[in-house]
C-alpha positions as CSV (number, residue, x, y, z in Angstrom):
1,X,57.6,-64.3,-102.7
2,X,55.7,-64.1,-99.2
3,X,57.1,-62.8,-95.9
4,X,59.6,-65.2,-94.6
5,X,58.7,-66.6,-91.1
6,X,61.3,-68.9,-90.7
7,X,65.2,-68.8,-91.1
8,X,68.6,-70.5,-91.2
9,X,71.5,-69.4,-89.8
10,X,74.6,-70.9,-90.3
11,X,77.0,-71.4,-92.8
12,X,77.9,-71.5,-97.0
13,X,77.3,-75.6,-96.6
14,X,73.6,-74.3,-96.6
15,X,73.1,-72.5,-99.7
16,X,71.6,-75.4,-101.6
17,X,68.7,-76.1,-98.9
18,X,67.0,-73.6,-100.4
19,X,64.8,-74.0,-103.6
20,X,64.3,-71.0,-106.0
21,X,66.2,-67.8,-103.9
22,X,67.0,-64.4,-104.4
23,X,69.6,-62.6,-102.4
24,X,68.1,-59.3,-100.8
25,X,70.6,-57.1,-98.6
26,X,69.2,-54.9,-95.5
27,X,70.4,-51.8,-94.0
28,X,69.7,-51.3,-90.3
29,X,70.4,-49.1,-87.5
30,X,73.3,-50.8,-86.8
31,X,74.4,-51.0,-90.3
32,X,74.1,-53.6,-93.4
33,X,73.1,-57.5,-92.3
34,X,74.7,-60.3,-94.0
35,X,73.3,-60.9,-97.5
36,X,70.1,-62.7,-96.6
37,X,68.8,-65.3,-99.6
38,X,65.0,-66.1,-99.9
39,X,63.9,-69.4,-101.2
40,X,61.8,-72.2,-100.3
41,X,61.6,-75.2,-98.3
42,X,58.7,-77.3,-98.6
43,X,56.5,-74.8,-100.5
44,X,57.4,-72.6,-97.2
45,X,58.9,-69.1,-97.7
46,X,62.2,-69.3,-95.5
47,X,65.4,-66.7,-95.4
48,X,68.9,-68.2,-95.2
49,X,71.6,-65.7,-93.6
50,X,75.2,-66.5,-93.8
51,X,76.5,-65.1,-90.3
52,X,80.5,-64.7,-91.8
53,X,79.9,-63.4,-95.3
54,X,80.2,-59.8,-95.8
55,X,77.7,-57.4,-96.0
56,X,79.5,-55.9,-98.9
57,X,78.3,-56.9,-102.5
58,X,81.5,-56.4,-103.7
59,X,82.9,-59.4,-101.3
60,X,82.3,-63.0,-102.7
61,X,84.0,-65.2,-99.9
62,X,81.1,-66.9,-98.0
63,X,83.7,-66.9,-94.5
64,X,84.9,-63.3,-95.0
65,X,84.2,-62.2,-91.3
66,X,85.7,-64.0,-88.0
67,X,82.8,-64.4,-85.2
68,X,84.6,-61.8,-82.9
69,X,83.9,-59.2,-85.7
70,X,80.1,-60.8,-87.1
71,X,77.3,-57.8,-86.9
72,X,74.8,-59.6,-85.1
73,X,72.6,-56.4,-83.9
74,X,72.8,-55.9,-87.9
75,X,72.1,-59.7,-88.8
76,X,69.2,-60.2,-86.1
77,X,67.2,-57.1,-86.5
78,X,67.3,-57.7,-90.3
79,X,65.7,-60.8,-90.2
80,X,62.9,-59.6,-88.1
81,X,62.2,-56.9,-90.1
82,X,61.6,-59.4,-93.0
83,X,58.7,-60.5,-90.9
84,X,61.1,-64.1,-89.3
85,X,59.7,-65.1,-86.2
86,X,61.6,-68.7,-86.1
87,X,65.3,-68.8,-86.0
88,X,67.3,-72.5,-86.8
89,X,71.3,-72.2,-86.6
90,X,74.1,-74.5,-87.1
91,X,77.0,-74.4,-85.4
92,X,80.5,-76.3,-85.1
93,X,81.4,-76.9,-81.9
94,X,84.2,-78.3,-79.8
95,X,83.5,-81.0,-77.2
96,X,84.5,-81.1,-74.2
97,X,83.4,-84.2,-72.5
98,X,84.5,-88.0,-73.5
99,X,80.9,-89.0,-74.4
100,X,80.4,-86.3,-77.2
101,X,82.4,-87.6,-80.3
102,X,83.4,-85.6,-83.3
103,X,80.4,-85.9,-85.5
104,X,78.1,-86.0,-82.8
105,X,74.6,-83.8,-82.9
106,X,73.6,-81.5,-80.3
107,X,70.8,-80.0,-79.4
108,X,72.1,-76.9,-76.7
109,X,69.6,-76.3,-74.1
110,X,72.0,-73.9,-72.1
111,X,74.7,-71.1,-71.9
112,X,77.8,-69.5,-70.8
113,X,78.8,-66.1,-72.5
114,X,82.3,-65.4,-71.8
115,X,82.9,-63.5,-75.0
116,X,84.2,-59.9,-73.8
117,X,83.7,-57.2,-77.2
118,X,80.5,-58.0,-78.3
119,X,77.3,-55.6,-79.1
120,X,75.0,-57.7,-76.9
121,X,71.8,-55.8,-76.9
122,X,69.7,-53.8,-79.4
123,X,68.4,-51.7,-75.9
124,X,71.2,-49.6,-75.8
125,X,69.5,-46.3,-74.5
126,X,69.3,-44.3,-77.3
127,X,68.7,-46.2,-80.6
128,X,65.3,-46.6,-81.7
129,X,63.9,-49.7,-82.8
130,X,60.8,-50.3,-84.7
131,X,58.9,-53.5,-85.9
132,X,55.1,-54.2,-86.3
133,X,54.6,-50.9,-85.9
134,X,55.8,-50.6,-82.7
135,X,59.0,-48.8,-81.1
136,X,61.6,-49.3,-78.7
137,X,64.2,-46.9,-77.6
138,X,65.0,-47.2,-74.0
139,X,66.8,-49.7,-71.7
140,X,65.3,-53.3,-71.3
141,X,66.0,-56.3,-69.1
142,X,64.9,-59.5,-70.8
143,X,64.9,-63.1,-69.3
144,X,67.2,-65.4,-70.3
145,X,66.9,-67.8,-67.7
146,X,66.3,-70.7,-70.5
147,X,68.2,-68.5,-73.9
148,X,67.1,-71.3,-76.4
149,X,63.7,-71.9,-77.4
150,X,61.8,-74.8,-75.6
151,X,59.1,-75.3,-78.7
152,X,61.9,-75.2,-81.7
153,X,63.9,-77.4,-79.3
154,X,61.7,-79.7,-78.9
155,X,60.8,-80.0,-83.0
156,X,64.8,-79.7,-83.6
157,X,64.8,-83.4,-81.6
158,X,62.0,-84.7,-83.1
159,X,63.3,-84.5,-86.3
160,X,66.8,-85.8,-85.4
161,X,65.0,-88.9,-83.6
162,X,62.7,-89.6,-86.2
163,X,64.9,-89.5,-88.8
164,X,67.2,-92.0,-86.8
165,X,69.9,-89.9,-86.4
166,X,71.6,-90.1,-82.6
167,X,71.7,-86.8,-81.0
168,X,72.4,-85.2,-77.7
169,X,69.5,-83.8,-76.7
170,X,71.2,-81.3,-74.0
171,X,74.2,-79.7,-73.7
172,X,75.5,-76.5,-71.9
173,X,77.5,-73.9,-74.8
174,X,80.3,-71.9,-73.7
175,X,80.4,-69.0,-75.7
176,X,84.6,-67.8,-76.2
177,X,85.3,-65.1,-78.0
178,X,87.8,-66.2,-81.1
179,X,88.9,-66.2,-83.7
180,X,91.7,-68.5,-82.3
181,X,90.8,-71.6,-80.2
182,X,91.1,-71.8,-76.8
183,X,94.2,-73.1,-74.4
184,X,94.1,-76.1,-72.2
185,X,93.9,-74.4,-69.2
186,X,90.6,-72.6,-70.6
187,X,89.2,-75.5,-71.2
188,X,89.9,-77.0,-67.8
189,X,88.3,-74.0,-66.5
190,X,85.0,-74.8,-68.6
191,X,84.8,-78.3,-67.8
192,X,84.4,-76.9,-64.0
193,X,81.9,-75.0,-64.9
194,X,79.6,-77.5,-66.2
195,X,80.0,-76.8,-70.2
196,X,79.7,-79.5,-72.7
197,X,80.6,-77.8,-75.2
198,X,82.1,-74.9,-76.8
199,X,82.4,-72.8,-79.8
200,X,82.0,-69.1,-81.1
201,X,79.0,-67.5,-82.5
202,X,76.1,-68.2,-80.3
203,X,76.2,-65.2,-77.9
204,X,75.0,-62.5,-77.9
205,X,73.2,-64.1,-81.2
206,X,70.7,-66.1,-78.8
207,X,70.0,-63.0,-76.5
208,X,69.2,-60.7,-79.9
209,X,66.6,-62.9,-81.0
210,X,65.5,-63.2,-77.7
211,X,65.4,-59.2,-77.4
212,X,63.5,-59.5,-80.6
213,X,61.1,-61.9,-79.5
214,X,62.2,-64.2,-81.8
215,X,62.1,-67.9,-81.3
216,X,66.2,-69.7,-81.4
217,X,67.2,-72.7,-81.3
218,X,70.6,-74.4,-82.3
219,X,71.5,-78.0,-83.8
220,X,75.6,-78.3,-83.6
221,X,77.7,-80.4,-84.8
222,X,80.8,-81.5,-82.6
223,X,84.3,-81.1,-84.9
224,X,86.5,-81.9,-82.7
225,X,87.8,-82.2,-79.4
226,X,88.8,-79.4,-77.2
227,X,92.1,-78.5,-76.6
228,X,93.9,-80.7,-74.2
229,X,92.0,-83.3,-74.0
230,X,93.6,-85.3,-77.1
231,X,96.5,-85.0,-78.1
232,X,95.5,-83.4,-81.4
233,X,96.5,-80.2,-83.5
234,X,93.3,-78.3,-83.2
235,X,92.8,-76.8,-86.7
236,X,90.3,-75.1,-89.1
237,X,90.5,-76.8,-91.9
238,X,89.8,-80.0,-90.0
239,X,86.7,-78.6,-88.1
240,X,85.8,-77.8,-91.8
241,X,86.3,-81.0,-93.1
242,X,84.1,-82.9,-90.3
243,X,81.4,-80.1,-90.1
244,X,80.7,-80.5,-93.9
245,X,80.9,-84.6,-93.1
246,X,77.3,-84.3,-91.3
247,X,76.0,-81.4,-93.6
248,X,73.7,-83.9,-95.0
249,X,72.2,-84.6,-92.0
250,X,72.0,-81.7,-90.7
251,X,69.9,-80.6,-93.6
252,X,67.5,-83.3,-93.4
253,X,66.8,-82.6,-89.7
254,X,66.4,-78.4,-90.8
255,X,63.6,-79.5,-93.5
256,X,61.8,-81.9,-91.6
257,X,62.2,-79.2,-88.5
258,X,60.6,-76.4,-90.8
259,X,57.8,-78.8,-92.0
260,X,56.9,-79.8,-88.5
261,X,57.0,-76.3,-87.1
262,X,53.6,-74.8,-85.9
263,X,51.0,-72.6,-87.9
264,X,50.0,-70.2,-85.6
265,X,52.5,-69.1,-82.3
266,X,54.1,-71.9,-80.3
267,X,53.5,-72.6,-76.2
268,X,56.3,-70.7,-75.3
269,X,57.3,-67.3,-73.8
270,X,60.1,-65.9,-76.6
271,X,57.5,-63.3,-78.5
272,X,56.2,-62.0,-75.0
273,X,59.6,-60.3,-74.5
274,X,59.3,-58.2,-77.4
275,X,55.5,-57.0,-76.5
276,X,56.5,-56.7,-72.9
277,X,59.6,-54.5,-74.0
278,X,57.4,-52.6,-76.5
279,X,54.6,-51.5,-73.7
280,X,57.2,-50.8,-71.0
């Protein structure tokens, strides 16, 4: 099978995108990644990661680890060492404004990381990481002035409008911390600051891939609304239930994303932080 320059990340709903995988598991620095499964999608190698499944092979459950407790350093870094340069994810999502429906599509183009006990960096100081040949092992400052990807973005929206599907094509992300969902009052407080939406596995997952030089982008799916603004019992089973409603479409817009994506490296910046943090 040839190096994968492309994955998914997102969850079990997936599995079946994929045509002829393998599972492979990778041991890092920062200990064992999700099981990672290699396939195909239109004749192009890709790797599918299940962010909540356990690293353990002994652990079937495909939602065995809460996002508060996911090993993204581990996750991240094992992709990249399988050669993936391109990162799609699905998320659920909570909405907070009228306008954004559950079942609604969104493209993020912006975040807010108020998670609080969360590895957020591979530049630690004093673990050494190598890729390409190349090392890193002190203390970098990366750019995150725009975290998502302008170029996978921008392909994530094509597909969705030429496939005729109606999506929002920006949205600010508040990243909470979890596992529960968040009170009223917490989401008044994000509404003032200008998020959309809101949900919990996004950071530091952007800002790893973005260490990495990786190119991220996100396509969510709205579940439900956020608490307080109907009045709703908030629960799992029903974010669940309307997450795997648009699993359809959300495949269709991840193959027709990965069959439009570029052959050689895209107009952006994201792979400049990684040489930039490799010769400083």
């Amino acid at each position: 099978m040839l190096q994968p320059q492309i994955a998914i990340v997102g969850g079990s709903g997936l599995y079946s995108i994929l045509e002829k995988r393998k599972t492979q598991w990778i041991t890092t620095p920062f200990g064992g990644s999700a099981p990672i499964e290699l396939g195909e999608i239109s004749g192009k190698p890709v790797a599918f990661l299940n962010r909540h499944q356990s690293p353990d092979r002994g652990v079937t459950s495909s939602h065995s680890i809460p996002p508060h407790a996911v090993n993204y350093r581990a996750n991240l870094l094992a992709l990249r060492q399988l050669g993936v340069r391109y990162v799609l994810v699905t998320t659920a999502v909570g909405s907070l404004r009228e306008k954004l429906p559950p079942g609604q599509l969104i493209v993020p183009h912006q975040l807010i990381d108020l998670t609080q006990s969360r590895a957020s960096t591979f530049y630690d100081g004093t673990t050494i990481i190598e890729i390409e040949g190349k090392t890193v092992s002190g203390i970098v400052h990366i750019d995150v002035t725009n975290p998502f990807c302008s170029t996978l973005r921008r392909i994530l929206l094509g597909a969705c409008k030429e496939l005729g599907f109606q999506t929002a094509d920006s949205a600010t992300y508040a990243a909470m911390e979890g596992p529960r969902f968040e009170t009223a009052a917490e989401i008044k407080m994000l509404r003032q600051l200008d998020a959309d939406i809101v949900g919990m596995t996004l950071a530091p997952e952007v800002f790893l891939a973005r260490e990495l030089g990786m190119c991220y982008a996100a396509c969510s799916v709205v579940t439900n609304y956020a608490a307080g603004l109907v009045n709703i019992p908030i629960t799992h089973e029903e974010t669940l239930r309307t997450f795997k409603s648009r699993i359809e479409q959300v495949q269709k817009v991840l193959r027709l994303a990965i069959q439009n994506l570029p052959p050689t490296q895209p107009d952006c910046n994201c792979y400049s932080v990684w040489e930039t943090a490799t010769h400083g």
